[in-house]
N, C-alpha and C positions, 0 to 999 in steps of 0.2 A: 385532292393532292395539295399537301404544305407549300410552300417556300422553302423550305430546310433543305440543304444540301450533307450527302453522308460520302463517305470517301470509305470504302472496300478498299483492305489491305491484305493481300495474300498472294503466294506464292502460286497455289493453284488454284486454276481454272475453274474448274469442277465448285469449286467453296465460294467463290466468287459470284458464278452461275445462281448456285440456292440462294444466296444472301440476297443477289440481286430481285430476284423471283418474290419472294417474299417484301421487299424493300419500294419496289420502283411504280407499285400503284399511289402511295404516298408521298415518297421521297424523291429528288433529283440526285441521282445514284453516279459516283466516280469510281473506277477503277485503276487497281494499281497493284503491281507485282512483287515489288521490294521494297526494303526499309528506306537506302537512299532515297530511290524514285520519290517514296512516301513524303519526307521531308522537302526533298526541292520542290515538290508540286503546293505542299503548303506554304512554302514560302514566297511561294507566286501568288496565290491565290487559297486563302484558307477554306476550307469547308468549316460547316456548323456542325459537325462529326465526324468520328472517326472508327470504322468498326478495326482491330487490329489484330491478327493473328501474333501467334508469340513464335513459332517453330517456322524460322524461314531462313533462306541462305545469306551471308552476308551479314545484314542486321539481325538481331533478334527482335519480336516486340517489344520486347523490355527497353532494349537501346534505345531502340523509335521514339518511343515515351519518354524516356528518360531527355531525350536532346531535345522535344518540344519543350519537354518543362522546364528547359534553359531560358528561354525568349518571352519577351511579353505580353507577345499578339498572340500564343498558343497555351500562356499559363492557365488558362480556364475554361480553354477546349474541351470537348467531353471526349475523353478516349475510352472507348470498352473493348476489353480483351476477348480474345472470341477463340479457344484453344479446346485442345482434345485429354489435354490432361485435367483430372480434377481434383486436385491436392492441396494441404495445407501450405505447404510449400511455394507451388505455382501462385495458390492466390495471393500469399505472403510478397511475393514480389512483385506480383503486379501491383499492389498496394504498394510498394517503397518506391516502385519507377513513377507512381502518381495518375495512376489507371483511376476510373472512374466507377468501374463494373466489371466483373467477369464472368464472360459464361461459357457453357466448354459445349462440345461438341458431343453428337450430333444437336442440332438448333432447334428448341420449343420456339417455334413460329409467337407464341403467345405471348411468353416471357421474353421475347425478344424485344417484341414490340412497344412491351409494358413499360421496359426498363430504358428505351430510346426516350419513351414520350417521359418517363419521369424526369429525365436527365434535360430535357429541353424543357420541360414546364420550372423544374427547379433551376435552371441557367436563365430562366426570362424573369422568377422570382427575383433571384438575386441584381441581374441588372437594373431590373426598375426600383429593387430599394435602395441600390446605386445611384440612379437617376433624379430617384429622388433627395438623395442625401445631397446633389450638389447644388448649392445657390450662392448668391452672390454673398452672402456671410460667408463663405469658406473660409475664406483666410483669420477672419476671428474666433468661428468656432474652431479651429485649428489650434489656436491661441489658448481659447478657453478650456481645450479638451486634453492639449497638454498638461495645463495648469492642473488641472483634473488627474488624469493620472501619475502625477509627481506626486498630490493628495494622497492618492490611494497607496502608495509606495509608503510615504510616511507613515503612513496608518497602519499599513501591515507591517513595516519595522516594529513598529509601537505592540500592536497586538499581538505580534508572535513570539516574544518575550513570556505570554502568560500558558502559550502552549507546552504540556510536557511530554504529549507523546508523538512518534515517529507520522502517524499517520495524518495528525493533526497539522503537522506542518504542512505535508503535500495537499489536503482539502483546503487551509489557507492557499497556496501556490494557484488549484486551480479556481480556485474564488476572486482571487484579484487578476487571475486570466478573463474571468469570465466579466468581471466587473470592466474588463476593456473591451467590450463587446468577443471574444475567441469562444470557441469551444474547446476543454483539455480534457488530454488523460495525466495520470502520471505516474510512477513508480517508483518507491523506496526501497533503496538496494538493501536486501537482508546481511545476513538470516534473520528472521524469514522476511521474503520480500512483501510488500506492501501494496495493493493496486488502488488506485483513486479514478473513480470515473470511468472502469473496467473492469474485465474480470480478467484470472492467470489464464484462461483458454480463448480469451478474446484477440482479432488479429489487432487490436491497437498493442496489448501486452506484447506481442509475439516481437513488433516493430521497436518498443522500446525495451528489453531485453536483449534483441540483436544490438540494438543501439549502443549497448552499455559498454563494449568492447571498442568504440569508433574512437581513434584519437583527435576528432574534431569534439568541439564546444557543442556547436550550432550546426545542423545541418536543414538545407532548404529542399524543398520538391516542390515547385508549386506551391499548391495553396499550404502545403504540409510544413510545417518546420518542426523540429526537434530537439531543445536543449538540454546537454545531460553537463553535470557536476559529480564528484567524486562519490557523491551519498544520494542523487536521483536524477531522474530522468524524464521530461515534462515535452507531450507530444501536442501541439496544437494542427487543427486539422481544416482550420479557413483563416491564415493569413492575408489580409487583404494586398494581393499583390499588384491589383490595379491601383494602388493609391500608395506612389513611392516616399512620398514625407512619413505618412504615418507608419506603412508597412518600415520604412529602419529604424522610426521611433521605438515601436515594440518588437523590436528584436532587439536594440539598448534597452529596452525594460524591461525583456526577459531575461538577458544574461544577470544584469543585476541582480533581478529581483532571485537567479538560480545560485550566486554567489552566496547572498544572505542568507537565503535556506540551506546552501550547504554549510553554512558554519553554524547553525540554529540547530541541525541536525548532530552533526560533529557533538556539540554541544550536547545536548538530550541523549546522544550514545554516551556520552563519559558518565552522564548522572545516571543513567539506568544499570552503567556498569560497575559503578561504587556504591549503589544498591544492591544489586544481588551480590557482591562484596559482602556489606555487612549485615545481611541477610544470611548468606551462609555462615560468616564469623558467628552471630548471634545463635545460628542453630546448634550451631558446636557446640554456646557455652549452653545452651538448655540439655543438649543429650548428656553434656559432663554434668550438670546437675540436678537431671534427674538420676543419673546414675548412684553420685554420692549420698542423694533425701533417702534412695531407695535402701544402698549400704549402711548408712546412721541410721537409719528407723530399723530395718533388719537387726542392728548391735541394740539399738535400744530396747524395743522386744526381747531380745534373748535376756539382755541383762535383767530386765523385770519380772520376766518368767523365772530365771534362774534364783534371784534374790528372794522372789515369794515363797516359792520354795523351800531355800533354806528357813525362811520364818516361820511356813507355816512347820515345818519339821520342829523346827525347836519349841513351837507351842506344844505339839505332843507330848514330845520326850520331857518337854517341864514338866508339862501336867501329870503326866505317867510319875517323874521323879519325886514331887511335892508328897505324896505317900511316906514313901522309905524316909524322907528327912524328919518327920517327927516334926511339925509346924501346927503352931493351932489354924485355927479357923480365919484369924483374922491375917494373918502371916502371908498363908495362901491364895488369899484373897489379892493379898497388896503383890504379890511375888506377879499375878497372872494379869492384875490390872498393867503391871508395867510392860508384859509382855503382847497385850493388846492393842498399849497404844503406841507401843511400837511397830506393829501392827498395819494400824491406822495412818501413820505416816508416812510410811510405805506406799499405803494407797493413795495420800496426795500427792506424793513422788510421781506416781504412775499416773494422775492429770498433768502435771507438768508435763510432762513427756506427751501424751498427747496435742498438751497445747503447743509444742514446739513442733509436732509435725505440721499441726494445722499453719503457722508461723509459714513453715517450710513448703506447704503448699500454698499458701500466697503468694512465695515470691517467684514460683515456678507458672502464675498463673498472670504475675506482672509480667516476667516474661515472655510469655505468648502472647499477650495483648503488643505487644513491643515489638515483637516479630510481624505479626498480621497488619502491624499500623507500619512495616518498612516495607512491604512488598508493592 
């Protein structure tokens, strides 16, 4: 049997009884039947867990959750929701009230257990690399680690100048998250919208999606904060709330740092949008000129075909005429010479003309090079 104390919250009896049953060869097991109760009991005396039902009179679990992770002594409490319902929905909120885990009802005795002891191995992780982060340099690396990410703030002014697309701003955003020690997600408000760190079926999307609607900047739960701007939405999910200098340093460094990305953003939508601008403008002018190459070559042809024509007809009809005229030999000779190289010139006519489609499909071939290089 641990040390660990867990605190059973539920309305009934009966749920109380299994949890305990399963809990109490290990754990030092508390009971308690409502949400109030729930809170003034921790306020006296906190447990190192809290299993929480969500369907109870009076408080919900949600609320329950929700007002520890007002306070400082309960910000990192493990709370696990323990309900009958099993939906995207239910878990969606136990996730924004700042739950820890959720598992529904009826109880795997196994996965119960699995997911207590991870949440107490990773809450003893964390404290001792707490423990260890603090020594008597505090107050300089405090100093130094500002200096630091004032740095990295510069830098990504600096470097997000050379980004031109939507997504590349949010993978900056949660880069220099992560470079202050956070883990993010984030999202680029569309169409179409853009996931970093996520996916669209994931419950972090789900939270920052809702989010997008909030008429707050920043909003806190716990370890969770959430910063959205006009063009995105940036979830961090381990604020360090035990450590109040630096936890409001980076909440100033992420509003900033969401200000600059929403005007970098802003930005990058007008350029993409005076591209497809003259992208379409350009396609116009190629469909109008291929139209026209196609109507002038069409006229050209005809008029070639038609002209040959008439020449070669009047070669005939000379040649047929030159008889009845009574011409010697040498007469007829000169009469037909002239008529051939008339002829003849005709046919260089008819390379011009070809060379001037060719001409004309060049310049219909600059223009799709000109097209493909503006998309």
């Amino acid at each position: 049997m641990t040390d660990k104390t867990i605190m059973i919250v539920d309305d009934m009896e009966s749920n109380r009884l299994l949890l305990k049953m399963i809990l109490e060869e290990n754990f030092t097991i508390i009971e308690c039947d409502s949400g109030p109760k729930c809170i003034e009991m921790v306020e006296n005396d906190a447990p190192d867990m809290i299993l929480l039902d969500v369907n109870m009179p009076e408080m919900t679990g949600y609320e329950v959750c929700t007002e520890l992770r007002k306070h400082a002594e309960t910000t990192t409490l493990p709370i696990i929701f323990v309900s009958g319902m099993d939906n995207v929905e239910e878990r969606l909120a136990g996730f924004e009230a700042g739950g820890n885990e959720y598992i529904t009802k009826p109880i795997d005795p196994e996965l119960l257990l699995e997911k207590i002891d991870y949440n107490f191995t990773h809450l003893g992780e964390v404290k001792e690399a707490k423990d260890n982060a603090n020594n008597a340099m505090q107050v300089a690396m405090e100093a130094m680690t500002s200096s630091s990410e004032l740095g990295q703030i510069i830098e990504f002014v600096k470097s997000s100048q050379d980004v031109t697309t939507l997504e590349g701003i949010g993978e900056k955003f949660c880069e220099i998250a992560q470079g202050f020690g956070l883990t993010a997600s984030a999202v680029i408000y569309g169409p179409p919208k853009h996931y970093i760190n996520c996916t669209a079926d994931s419950m972090e999307a789900r939270v920052l999606t809702k989010f997008q609607n909030s008429k707050d900047s920043i909003v806190s739960i716990g370890v969770r904060t959430m910063v959205r701007s006009n063009s995105m939405a940036l979830l961090i999910n381990d604020m360090p709330v035990d450590d109040d200098s630096r936890y409001g340093r980076l909440k100033d460094h992420l509003m900033v740092l969401s200000s600059i990305c929403d005007g970098r953003l802003l930005t990058i939508k007008a350029n993409l949008s005076l591209t497809d601008q003259r992208v379409g403008v350009l396609g116009r002018v190629i469909k109008m000129t291929e139209a026209q190459v196609k109507k002038l070559t069409h006229k050209l042809a005809e008029h070639d075909h038609t002209t040959r024509s008439v020449m070669l007809d009047m070669i005939t009809e000379l040649e047929a005429k030159l008889f009845t005229l009574g011409l010697d030999e040498d007469q007829e000779e000169q009469l037909m010479s002239l008529a051939y190289s008339a002829s003849e010139k005709l046919d260089k006519l008819k390379g011009g003309v070809e060379e001037l489609e060719g001409e004309l499909g060049a310049v219909l071939e600059g223009l799709y090079e000109v097209l493909n290089k503006s998309k």
